[in-house]
C-alpha positions as MATLAB code, in Angstrom:
seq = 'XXXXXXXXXXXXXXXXXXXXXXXXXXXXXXXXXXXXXXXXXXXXXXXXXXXXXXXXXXXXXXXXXXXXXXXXXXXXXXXXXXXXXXXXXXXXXXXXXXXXXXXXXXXXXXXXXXXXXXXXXXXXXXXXXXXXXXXXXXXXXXXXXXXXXXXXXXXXXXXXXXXXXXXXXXXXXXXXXXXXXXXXXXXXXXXXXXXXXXXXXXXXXXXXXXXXXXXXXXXXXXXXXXXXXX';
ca = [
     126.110  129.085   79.987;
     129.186  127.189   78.784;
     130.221  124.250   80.988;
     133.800  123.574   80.267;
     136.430  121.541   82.310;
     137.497  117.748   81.444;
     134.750  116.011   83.358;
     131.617  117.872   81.302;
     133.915  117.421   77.924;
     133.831  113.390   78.394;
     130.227  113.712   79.524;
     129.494  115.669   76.184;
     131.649  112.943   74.273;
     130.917  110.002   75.989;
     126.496  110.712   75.551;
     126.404  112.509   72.438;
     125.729  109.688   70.417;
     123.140  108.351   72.975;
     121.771  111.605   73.061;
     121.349  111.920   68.819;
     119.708  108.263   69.015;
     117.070  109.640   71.847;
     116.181  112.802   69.816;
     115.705  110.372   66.449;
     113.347  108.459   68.638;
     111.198  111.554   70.100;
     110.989  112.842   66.745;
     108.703  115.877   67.246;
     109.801  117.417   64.337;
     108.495  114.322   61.746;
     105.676  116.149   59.522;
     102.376  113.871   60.893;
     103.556  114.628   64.613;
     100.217  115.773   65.800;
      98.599  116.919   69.796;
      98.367  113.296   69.948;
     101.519  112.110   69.752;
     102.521  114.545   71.988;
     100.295  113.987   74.870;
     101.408  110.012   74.103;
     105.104  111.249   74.771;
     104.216  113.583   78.019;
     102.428  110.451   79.349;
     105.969  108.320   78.161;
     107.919  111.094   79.771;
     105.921  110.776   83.500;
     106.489  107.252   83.211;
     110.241  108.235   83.320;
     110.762  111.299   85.205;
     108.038  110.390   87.941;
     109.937  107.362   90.059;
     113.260  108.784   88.794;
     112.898  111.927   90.417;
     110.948  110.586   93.084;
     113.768  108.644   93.786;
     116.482  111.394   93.652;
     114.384  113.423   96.001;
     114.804  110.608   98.834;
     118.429  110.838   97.891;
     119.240  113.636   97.230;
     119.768  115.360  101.270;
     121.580  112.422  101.561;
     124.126  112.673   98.277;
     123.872  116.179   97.286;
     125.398  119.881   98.843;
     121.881  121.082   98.812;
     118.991  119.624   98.961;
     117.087  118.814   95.476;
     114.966  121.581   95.010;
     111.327  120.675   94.327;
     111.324  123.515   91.424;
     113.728  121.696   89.636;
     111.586  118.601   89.493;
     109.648  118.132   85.940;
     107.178  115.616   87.323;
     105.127  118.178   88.111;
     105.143  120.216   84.737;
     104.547  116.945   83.022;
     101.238  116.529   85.230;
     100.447  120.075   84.879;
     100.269  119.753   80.896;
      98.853  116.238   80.969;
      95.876  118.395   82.483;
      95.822  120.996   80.397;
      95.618  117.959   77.192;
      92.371  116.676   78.907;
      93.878  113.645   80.798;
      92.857  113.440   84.335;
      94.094  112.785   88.220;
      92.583  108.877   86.993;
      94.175  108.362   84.034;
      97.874  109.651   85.274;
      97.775  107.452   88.393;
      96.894  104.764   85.859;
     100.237  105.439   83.602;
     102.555  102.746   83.572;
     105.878  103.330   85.383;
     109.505  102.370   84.344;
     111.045   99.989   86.731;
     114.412   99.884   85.511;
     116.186  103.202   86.774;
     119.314  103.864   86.725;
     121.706  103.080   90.293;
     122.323  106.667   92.279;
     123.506  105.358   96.097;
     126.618  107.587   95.228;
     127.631  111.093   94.290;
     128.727  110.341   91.839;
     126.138  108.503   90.020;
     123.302  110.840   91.484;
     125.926  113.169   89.069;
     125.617  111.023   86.264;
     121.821  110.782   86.500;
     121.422  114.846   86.931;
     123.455  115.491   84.059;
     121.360  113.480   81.790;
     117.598  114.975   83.488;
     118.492  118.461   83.840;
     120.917  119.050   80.875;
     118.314  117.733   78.199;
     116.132  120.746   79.332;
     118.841  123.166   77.681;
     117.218  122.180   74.375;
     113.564  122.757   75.796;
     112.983  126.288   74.647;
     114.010  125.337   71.129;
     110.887  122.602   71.530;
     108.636  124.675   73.020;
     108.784  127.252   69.868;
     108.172  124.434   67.259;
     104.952  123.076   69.130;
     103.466  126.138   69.446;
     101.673  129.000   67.142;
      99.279  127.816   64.320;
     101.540  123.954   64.718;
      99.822  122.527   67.747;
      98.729  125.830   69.721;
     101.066  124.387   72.634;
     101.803  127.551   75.140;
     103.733  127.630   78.196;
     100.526  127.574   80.359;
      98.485  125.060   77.810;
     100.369  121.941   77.918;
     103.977  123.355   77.012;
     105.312  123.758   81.035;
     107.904  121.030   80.972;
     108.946  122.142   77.683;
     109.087  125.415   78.422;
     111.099  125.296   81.544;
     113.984  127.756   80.688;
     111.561  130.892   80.594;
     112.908  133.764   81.756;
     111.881  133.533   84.858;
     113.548  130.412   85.098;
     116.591  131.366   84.216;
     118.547  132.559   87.182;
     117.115  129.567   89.187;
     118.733  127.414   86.211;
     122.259  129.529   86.543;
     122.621  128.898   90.793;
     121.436  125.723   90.307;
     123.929  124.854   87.658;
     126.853  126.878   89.144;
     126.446  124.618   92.439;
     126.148  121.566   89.994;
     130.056  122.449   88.544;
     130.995  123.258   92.190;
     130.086  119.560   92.404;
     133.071  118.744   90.083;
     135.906  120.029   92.030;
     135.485  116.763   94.610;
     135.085  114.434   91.627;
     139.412  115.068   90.333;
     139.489  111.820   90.247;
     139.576  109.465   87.228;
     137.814  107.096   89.011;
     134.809  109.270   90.539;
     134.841  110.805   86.756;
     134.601  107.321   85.189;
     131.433  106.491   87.555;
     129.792  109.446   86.784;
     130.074  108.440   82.717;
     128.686  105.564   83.831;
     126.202  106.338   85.569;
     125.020  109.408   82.819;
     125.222  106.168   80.100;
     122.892  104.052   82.163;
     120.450  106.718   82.617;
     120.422  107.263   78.604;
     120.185  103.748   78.547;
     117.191  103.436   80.526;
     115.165  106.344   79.172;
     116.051  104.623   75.773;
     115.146  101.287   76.410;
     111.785  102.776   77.955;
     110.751  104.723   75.187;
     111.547  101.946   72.873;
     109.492   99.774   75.565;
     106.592  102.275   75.124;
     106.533  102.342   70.927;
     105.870   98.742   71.269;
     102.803   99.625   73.606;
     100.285   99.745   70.979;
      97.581  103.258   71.126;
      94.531  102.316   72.909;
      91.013  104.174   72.499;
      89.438  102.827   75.724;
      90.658  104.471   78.843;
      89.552  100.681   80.104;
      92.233   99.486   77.712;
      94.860  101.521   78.353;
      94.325  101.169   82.293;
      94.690   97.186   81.942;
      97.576   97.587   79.979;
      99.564  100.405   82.448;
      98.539   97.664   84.931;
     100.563   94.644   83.151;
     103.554   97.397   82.102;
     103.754   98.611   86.072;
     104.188   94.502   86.699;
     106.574   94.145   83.456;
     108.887   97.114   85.173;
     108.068   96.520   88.684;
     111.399   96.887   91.127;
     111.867   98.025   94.228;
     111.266  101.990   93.225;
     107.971  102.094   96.423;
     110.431  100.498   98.725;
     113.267  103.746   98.173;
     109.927  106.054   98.107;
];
């Protein structure tokens, strides 16, 4: 689908940059990437997606024309192929969080945010094919669900939801509205940046012990008021 209009070409112009610097830092496509690393990034991913989109779903009846439909949310998929990798209910309530999320008390920014979350999946499918087959044997229904959101199946839920997401643009003429929804797109960049950067620096850890001591001190490094909006 091609989204055109002025507010979606500064969006494009105004991230693209942000955008190249988060797909240098995934890096799925580097020669070594292996099941591990990817099962590291699906955990880095839930520590993202999970209080953001828990946080848009409290929101959202409150910000958006309809409400925020629970099969757009990727949480979920992210849990569902955590499973599927062999980490369990324990280990993903022991994941370390990121505190620092991006502001959405207006439409506009809850804009911002959704433009970021839900137009990064329009790349997904391309993903999906390059982790599966003989690569890392990742399938839609063995660990590949959040990457593989734009099935076909998915597709017309992805068009209505989108076509009610430009609808959204038509009370948001304004220069003003328009700049706070850059804004607010940047920040969200910004923050899923600065927590996968945050996360490199987390070194790999054998011991589930290990790793649950140190999602404790992240959760206290990134702690903000994310349970209070929940």
């Amino acid at each position: 689908m091609l989204l055109d209009g002025l507010l979606f070409e500064r969006l494009h112009q105004a991230t693209r940059l942000a955008h190249r610097r988060l797909e240098r830092q995934v890096d799925i496509y580097r020669p070594n990437f292996n099941v591990h690393n990817y099962r590291r990034l699906l955990q880095d991913f839930w520590g993202f997606y999970q209080p953001l989109e828990r946080k848009l779903a409290v929101l959202a009846d409150q910000n958006l024309p309809s409400s925020y439909s629970q099969r757009r949310r990727k949480a979920p998929r992210l849990k569902q192929d955590l499973l599927s990798l062999g980490v369990t209910e324990t280990d993903i309530a022991a994941l370390p969080l990121c505190g620092r999320l991006p502001a959405i008390p207006t439409l506009p920014q809850v804009f911002g945010v959704l433009y970021v979350i839900d137009g990064a999946a329009l790349g997904e499918r391309i993903v999906a094919t390059h982790l599966g087959g003989d690569k890392l044997g990742i399938s839609s229904s063995q660990g590949g669900s959040f990457l593989s959101g734009l099935s076909a199946s998915y597709d017309p839920l992805l068009d209505t939801w989108w076509q009610d997401f430009i609808a959204m643009t038509e009370t948001m003429e304004d220069p003003n509205l328009q700049d706070l929804v850059i804004r607010s797109a940047m920040d969200t960049l910004e923050c899923f940046e600065t927590w996968l950067d945050h996360r490199k620096q987390s070194p790999l850890t054998n011991s589930m012990n290990s790793m649950r001591w140190s999602s404790q001190w992240e959760f206290e490094l990134f702690r903000t008021d994310v349970e209070k909006v929940a």
